[in-house]
C-alpha positions in Angstrom: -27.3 -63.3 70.2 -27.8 -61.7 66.6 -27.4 -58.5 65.6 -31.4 -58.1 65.1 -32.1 -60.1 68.8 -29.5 -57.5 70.3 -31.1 -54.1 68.8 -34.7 -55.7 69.9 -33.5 -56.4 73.5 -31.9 -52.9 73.4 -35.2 -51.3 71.8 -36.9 -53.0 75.2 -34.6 -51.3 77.8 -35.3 -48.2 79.7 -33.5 -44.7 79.5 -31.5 -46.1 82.5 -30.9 -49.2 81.7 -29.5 -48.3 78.5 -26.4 -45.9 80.1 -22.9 -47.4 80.4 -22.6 -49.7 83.7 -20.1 -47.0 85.0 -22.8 -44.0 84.9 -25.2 -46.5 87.0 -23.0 -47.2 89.7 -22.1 -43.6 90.2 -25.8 -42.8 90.2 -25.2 -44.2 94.0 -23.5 -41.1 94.5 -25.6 -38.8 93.6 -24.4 -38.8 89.7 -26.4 -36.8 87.3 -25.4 -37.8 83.3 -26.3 -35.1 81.3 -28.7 -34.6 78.4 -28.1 -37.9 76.6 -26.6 -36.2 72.6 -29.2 -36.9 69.8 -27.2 -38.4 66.9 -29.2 -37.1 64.4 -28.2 -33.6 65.4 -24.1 -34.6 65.7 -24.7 -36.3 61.8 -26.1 -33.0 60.6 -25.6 -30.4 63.3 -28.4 -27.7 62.4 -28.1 -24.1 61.1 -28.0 -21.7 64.6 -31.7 -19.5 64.5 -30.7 -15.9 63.3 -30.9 -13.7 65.2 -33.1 -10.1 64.5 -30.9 -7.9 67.2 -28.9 -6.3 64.6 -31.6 -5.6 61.9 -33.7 -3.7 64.6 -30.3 -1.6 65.7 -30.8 -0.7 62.0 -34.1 0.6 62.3 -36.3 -2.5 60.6 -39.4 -3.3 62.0 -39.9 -6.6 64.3 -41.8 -8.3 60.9 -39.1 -7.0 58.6 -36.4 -7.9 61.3 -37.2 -11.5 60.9 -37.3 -11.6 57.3 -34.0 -10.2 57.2 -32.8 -12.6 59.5 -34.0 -15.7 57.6 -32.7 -14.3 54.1 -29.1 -13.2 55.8 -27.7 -16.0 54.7 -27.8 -14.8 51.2 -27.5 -11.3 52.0 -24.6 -11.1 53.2 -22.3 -13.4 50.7 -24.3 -11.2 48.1 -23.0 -7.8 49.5 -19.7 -9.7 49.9 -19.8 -10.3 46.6 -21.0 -7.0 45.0 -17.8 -5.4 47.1 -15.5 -8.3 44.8 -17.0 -7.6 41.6 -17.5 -3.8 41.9 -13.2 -3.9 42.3 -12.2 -6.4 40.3 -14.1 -4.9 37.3 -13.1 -1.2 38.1 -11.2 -0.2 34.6 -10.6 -3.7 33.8 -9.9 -2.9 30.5 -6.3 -1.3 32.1 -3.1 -1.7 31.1 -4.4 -1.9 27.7 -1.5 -4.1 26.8 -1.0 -7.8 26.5 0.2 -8.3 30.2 2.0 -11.4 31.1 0.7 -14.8 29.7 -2.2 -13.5 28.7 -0.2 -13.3 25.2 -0.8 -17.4 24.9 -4.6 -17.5 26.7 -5.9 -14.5 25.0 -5.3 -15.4 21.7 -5.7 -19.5 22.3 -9.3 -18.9 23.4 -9.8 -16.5 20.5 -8.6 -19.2 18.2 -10.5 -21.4 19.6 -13.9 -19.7 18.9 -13.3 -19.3 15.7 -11.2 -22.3 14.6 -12.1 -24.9 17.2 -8.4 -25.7 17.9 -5.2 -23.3 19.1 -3.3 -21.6 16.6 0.3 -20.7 15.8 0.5 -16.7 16.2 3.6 -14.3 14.7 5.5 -13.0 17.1 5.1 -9.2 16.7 1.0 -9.8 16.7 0.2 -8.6 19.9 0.6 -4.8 19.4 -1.5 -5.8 16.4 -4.5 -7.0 18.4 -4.3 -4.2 20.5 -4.8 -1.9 17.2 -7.6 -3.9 16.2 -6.8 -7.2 14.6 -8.3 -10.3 15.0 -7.8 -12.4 12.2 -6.9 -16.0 13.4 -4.3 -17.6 11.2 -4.5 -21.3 9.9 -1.0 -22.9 11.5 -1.6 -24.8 14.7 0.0 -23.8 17.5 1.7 -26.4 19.9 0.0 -25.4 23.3 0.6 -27.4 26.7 -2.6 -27.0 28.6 -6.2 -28.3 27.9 -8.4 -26.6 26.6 -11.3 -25.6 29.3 -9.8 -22.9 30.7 -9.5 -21.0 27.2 -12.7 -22.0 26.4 -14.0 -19.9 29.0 -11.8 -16.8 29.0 -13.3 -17.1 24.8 -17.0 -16.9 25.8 -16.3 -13.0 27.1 -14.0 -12.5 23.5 -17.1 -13.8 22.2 -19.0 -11.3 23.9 -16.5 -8.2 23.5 -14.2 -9.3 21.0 -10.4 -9.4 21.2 -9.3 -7.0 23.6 -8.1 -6.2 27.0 -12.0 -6.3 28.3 -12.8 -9.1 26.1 -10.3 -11.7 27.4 -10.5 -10.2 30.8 -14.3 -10.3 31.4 -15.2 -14.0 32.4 -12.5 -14.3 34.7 -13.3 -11.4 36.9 -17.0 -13.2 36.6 -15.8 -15.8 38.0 -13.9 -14.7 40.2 -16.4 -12.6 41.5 -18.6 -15.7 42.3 -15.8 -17.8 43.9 -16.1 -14.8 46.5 -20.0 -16.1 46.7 -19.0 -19.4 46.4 -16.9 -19.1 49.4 -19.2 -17.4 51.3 -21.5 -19.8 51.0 -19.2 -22.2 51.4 -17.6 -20.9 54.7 -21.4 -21.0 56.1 -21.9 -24.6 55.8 -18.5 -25.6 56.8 -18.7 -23.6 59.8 -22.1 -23.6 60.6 -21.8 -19.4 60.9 -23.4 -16.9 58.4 -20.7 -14.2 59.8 -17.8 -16.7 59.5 -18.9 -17.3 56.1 -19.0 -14.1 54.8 -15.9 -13.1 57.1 -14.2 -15.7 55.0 -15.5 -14.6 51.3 -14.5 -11.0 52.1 -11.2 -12.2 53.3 -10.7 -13.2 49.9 -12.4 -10.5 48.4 -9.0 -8.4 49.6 -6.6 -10.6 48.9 -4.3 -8.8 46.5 -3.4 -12.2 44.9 -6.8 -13.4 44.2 -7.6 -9.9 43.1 -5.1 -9.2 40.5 -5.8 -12.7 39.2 -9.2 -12.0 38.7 -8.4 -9.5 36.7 -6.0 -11.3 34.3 -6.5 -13.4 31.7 -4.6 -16.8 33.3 -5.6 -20.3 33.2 -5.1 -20.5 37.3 -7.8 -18.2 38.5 -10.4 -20.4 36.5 -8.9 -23.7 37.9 -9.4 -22.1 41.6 -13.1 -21.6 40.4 -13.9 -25.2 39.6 -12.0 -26.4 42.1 -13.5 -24.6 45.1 -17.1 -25.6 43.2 -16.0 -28.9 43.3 -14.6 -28.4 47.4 -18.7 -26.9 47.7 -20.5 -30.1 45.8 -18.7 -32.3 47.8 -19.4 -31.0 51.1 -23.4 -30.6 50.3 -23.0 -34.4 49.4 -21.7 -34.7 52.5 -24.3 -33.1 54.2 -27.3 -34.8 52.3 -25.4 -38.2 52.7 -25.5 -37.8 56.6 -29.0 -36.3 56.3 -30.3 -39.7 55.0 -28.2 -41.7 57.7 -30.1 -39.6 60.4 -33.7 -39.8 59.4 -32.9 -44.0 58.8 -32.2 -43.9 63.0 -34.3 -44.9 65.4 -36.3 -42.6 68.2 -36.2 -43.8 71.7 -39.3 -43.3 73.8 -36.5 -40.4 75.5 -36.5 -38.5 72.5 -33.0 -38.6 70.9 -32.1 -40.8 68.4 -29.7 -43.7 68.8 -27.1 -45.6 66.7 -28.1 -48.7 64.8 -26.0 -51.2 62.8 -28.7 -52.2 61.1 -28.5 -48.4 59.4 -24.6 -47.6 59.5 -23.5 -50.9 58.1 -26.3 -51.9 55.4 -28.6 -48.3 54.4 -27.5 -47.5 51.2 -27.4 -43.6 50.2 -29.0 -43.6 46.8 -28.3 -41.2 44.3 -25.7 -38.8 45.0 -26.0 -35.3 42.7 -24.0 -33.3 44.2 -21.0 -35.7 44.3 -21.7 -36.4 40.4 -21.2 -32.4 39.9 -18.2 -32.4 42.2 -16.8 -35.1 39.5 -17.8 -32.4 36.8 -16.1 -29.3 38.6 -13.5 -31.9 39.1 -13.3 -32.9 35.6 -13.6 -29.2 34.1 -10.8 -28.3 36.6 -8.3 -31.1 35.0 -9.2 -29.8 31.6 -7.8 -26.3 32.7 -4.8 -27.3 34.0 -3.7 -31.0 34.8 -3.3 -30.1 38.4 -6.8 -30.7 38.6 -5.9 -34.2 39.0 -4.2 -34.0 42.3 -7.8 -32.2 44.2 -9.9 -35.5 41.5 -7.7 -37.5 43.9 -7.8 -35.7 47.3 -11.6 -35.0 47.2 -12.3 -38.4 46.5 -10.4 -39.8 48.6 -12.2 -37.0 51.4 -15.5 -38.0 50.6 -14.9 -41.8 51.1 -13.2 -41.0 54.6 -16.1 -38.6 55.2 -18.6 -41.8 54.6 -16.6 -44.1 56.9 -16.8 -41.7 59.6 -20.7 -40.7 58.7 -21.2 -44.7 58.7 -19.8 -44.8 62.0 -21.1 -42.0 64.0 -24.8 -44.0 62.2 -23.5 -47.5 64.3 -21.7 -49.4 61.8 -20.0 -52.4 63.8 -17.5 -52.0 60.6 -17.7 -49.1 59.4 -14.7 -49.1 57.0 -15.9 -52.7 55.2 -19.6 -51.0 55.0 -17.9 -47.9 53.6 -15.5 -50.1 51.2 -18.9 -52.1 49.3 -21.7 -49.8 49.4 -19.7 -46.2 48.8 -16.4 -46.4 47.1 -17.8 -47.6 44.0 -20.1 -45.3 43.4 -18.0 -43.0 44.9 -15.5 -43.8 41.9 -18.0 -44.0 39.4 -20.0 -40.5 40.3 -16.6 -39.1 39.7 -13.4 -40.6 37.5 -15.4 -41.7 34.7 -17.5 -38.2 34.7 -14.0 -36.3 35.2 -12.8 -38.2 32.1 -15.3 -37.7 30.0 -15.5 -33.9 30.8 -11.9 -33.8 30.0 -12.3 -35.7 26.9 -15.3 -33.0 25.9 -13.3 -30.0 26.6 -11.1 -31.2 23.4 -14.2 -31.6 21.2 -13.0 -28.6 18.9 -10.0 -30.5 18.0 -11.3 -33.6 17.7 -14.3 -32.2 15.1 -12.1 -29.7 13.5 -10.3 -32.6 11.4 -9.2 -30.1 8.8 -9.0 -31.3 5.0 -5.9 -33.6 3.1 -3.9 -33.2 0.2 -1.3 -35.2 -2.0 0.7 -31.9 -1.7 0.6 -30.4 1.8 -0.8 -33.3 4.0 -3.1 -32.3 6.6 -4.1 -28.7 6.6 -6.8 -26.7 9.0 -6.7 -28.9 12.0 -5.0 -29.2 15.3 -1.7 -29.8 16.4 -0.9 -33.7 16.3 -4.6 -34.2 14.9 -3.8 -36.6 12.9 -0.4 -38.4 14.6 -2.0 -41.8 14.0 -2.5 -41.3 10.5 1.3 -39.7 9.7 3.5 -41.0 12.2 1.7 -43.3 14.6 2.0 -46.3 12.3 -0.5 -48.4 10.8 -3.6 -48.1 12.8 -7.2 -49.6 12.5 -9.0 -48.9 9.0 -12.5 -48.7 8.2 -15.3 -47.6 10.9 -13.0 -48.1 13.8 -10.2 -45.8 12.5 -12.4 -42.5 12.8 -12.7 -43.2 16.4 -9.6 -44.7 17.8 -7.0 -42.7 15.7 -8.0 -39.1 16.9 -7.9 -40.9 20.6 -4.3 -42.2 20.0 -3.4 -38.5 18.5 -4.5 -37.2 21.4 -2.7 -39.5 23.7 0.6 -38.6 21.9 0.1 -35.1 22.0 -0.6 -36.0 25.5 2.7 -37.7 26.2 4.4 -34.7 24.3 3.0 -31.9 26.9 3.5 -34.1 29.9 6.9 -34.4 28.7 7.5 -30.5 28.0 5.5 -29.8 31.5 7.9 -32.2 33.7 11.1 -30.7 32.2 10.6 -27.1 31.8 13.6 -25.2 33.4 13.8 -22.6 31.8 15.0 -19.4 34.2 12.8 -16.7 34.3 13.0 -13.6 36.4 10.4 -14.2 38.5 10.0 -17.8 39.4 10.2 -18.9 43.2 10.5 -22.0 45.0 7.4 -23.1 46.5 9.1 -23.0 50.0 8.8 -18.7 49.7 5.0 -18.6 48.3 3.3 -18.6 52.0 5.5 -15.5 53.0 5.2 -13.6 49.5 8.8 -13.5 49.4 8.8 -13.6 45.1 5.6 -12.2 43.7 5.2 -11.8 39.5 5.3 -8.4 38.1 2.3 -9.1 35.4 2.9 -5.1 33.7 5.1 -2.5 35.0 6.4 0.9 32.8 7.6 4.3 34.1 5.4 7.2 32.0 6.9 10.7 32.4 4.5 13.5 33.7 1.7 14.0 31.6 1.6 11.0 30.0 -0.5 7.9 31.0 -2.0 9.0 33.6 1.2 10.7 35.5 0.3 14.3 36.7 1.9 16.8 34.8 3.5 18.6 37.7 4.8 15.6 38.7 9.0 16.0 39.1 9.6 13.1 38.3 8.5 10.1 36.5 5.2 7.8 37.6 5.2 3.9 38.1 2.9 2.1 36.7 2.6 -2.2 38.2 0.3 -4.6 38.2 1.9 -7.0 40.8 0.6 -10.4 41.7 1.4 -10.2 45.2 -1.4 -11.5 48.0 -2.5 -9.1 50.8 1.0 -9.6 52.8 -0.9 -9.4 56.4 -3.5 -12.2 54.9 -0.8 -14.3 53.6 1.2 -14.3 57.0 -1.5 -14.3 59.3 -2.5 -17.5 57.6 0.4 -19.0 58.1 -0.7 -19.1 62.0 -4.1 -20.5 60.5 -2.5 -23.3 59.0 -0.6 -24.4 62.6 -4.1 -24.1 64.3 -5.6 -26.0 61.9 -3.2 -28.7 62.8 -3.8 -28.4 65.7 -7.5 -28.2 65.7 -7.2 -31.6 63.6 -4.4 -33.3 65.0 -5.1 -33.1 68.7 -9.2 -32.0 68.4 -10.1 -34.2 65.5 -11.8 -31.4 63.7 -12.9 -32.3 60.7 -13.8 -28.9 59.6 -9.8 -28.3 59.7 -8.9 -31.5 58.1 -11.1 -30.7 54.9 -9.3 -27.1 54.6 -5.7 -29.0 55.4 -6.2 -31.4 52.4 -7.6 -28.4 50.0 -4.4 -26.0 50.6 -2.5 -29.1 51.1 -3.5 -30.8 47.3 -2.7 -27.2 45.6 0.7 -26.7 47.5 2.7 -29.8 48.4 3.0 -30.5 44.7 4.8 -28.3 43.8 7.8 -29.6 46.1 8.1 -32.2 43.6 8.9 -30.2 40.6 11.6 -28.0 42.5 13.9 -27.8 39.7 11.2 -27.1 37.4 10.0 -23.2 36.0 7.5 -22.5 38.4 5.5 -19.2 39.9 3.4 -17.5 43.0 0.8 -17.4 41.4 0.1 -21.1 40.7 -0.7 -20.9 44.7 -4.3 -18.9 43.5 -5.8 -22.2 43.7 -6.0 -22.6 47.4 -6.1 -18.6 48.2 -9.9 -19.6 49.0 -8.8 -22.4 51.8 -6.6 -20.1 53.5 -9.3 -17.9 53.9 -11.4 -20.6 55.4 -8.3 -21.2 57.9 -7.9 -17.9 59.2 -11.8 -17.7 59.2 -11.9 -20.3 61.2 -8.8 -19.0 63.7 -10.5 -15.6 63.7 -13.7 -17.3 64.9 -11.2 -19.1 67.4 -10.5 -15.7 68.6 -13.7 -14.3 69.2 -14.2 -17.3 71.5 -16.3 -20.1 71.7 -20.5 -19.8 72.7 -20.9 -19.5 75.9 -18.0 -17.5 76.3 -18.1 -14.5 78.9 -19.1 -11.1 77.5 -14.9 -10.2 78.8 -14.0 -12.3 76.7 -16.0 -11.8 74.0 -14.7 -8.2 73.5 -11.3 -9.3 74.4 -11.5 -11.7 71.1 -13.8 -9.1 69.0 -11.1 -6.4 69.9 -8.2 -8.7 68.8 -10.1 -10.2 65.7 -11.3 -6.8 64.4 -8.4 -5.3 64.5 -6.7 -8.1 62.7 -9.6 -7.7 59.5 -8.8 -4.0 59.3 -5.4 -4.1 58.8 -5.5 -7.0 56.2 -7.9 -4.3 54.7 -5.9 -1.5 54.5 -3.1 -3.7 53.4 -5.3 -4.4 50.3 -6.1 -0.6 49.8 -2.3 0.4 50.8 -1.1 -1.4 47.4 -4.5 -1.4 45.4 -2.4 1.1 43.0 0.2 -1.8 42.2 -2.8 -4.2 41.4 -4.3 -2.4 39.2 -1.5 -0.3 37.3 -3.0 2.7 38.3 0.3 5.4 38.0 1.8 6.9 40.9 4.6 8.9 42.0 8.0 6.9 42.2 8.5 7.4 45.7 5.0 5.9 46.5 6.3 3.1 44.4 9.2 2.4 46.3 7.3 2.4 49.8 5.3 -0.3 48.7 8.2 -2.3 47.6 8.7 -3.8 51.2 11.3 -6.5 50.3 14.2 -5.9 47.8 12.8 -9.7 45.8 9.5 -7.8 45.3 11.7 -5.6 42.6 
């Protein structure tokens, strides 16, 4: 019998005749199946109805109450949000010093505003550019990251010229919206409006993510673009399954059922979302080539989310369905895009070709600009030349960084292994100085000298609560095949496990900013775990609410217990050394 005779006979058959032999026999006994599932509603489980309870308990009125309702899932990740950006840019123009790193992105981006490529700074400038300057010199500087990242922190130099503010601006924008973002995010994944939000204002306290957002790094704009990314793909994911369930055919019962005809040959069209997720994707491997490593796990996520879409839909082979109709486009929507994003984010130093002379070679252009032309050998001439020898330049510059990148070992006083970054056991002092009273903000009747720190250390209690997140995720994917907890394991896992390659290699806490957003989803998602499942009794219910809100509280006065040393705000020495918990936070 074919495939087409089968779903025919099948189409024929009653509700009854249709269950498993194993259900009719029992029904001998006195068996009752229950409600047969609809698979339209397990492919793209719907949004629960919001309810108006708490709205009236505010005083709205029953109309108002249900507007509320139906617009809470934007209300809420907006107050979420306002809470982020109303901290994050509170005195963000403080220290007014060159803190950290910012003394290569600050400048870079600046240069590359006004030049189009990086340039080589003295190095006494940066008291300089506190004072005032800004001129950009003509030397290019050798830099090791692409150049997205600076483009972005430039657009708020742009906007406020070179200073604290200026280079500070767009990356406590953004991370003010990877608070909505995650909100949002949190929301779909979980199907919960309060989980959502519970998860964006997890993050919204998280001492690392904060203190990031309020420096001028390369990492806190890679977490943006990648979580964007983490968001397009699992809208795709959504739409794509959409599509799958209105294809399925209604029995005269109601509920749809599988069909192979649907799972193994419907093809999903046009996919924007996952064509954005390769441009996220692409912007976030032109800010820091760790990018790459989330290019190849989200990829490889939305493929196995297909397969199992294509399956749940009635593919007979779900994975050789999956393998001709999905992966290619699921390549193409992405690699190709990702490249060519990349490959734009250099177009200052590819159009900034500078000018040539007998005397002094190749002036006013980037570093290794023109490699093919002075040391790469004879290359193509004529038309070809002006496009392949700026890509070979690049490609040697290329090999240069990834060389520079992969051997760096240089000690520093605040590197960590990767194995300590979960418990916060090394975290980066950014700024720290000790003003004497009346000076900088130290009370004058102080007795003894202020501290002033900015400290990238995450919200201890967050951090370490997560870590019991993590194991239930595990868990919940391992043993329950969650798929909600496998998406969050592969984001935290891309942006840590890594880094366990490169052990002998320079590295810092920080870098772990780019899956502070996942971690928040996975204790989210435990928290929600502990408030207990629908249908739960109302003992347990406030059992779990009890346990659960007392857990949020304390992560938030763990944030407002060290906001001081987050934001260099100066207080008494013996405050200081309260808040230094562990002798490795010194």
């Amino acid at each position: 019998m074919t495939s087409d005779t089968a779903t025919r006979a099948r189409q024929g058959q009653t509700a009854d005749e249709r269950q498993p032999p194993w259900q009719r026999r029992l029904r001998r006994f006195g068996y009752v199946g229950g409600p047969r599932p609809d698979v339209r509603e397990r492919l793209v489980p719907a949004f629960p109805e919001p309810g108006t309870r708490v709205w009236a308990a505010l005083g709205a009125r029953p109309g108002a109450a249900l507007v509320l309702a139906r617009w809470s899932g934007w209300i809420g990740p907006l107050l979420v949000a306002l809470l982020a950006g109303l901290t994050r840019f509170w005195h963000l123009g403080s220290p007014k010093a060159v803190i950290f790193d910012e003394t290569y992105y600050a400048k870079d981006a600046w240069a590359l505003w006004k030049s189009g490529f990086e340039a080589k700074w003295p190095d006494d400038i940066n008291d300089k550019i506190i004072g005032g300057f800004d001129t950009v010199p003509d030397a290019p500087g050798y830099v090791v990251h692409p150049p997205a990242g600076k483009w972005v922190i430039g657009l708020g130099e742009w906007l406020y010229g070179l200073n604290p503010f200026g280079w500070r601006f767009m990356v406590a924008v953004l991370g003010t919206l990877s608070v909505l973002m995650l909100c949002r995010i949190g929301r779909r994944l979980f199907r919960s409006t309060f989980l959502g939000c519970l998860a964006g204002a997890l993050m919204a306290v998280d001492g690392l993510h904060f203190v990031m957002s309020r420096t001028s790094l390369l990492d806190s704009v890679l977490m943006f673009f990648v979580l964007a990314a983490f968001g397009c793909v699992l809208v795709d994911r959504d739409k794509a399954r959409a599509r799958l369930a209105a294809a399925l055919p209604v029995g005269d019962d109601g509920p749809a059922r599988p069909d192979a005809a649907v799972g193994d040959r419907l093809p999903l069209g046009l996919r924007p979302w996952r064509i954005a997720a390769g441009v996220f994707l692409g912007l976030a491997c032109a800010t820091k080539w760790n990018g790459a490593v989330y290019l190849a796990a989200f990829g490889l996520l939305t493929v196995l989310w297909d397969m199992g879409s294509r399956r749940l839909a009635g593919a007979r082979r779900p994975t050789l369905a999956t393998l001709r109709r999905d992966v290619p486009w699921a390549f193409l929507s992405t690699v190709p895009v990702a490249l060519g994003v990349y490959l734009a984010s250099w177009t200052g130093w590819f159009v900034k070709s500078g000018t040539y002379s007998e005397k002094g070679g190749w002036q006013h252009s980037g570093y290794y600009r023109h490699w093919a032309e002075t040391e790469g050998g004879h290359g193509p001439d004529g038309f070809l030349a002006g496009i392949l020898n700026p890509l070979r330049s690049l490609w040697a510059y290329e090999q240069e960084v990834w060389r520079f990148n992969t051997t760096l070992t240089s000690p520093h006083t605040y590197q960590s292994n990767p194995w300590s970054w979960l418990v916060q056991s090394r975290p980066v002092s950014y700024f720290y100085e000790s003003p004497s009273p009346g000076q900088d903000g130290c009370p004058a009747d102080a007795t003894d000298k202020c501290a002033r720190e900015v400290l990238a250390l995450g919200t201890p209690l967050l951090w370490w609560a997560a870590c019991f997140a993590l194991l239930y995720l595990l868990y919940r994917w391992g043993l329950r095949r969650d798929w909600r907890a496998g998406a969050v394991l592969c984001a935290v896992a891309a942006g840590y496990l890594p880094w366990f390659l490169w052990q002998e290699r320079t590295i810092f806490l920080f870098y772990a900013v780019v899956f502070v957003p996942f971690l928040c989803l996975a204790l989210a998602m435990m928290i929600g775990a502990i408030l207990g499942p629908p249908g739960s009794s109302e003992r347990r219910r406030v059992v779990g609410a009890v346990g659960a809100g007392t857990l949020v509280l304390l992560i938030a006065w763990n944030f407002i217990y060290f906001f001081p040393i987050y934001t260099g705000h100066p207080i008494p020495m013996e405050a200081w050394r309260n808040r230094m918990w562990f002798d490795t936070w010194i």
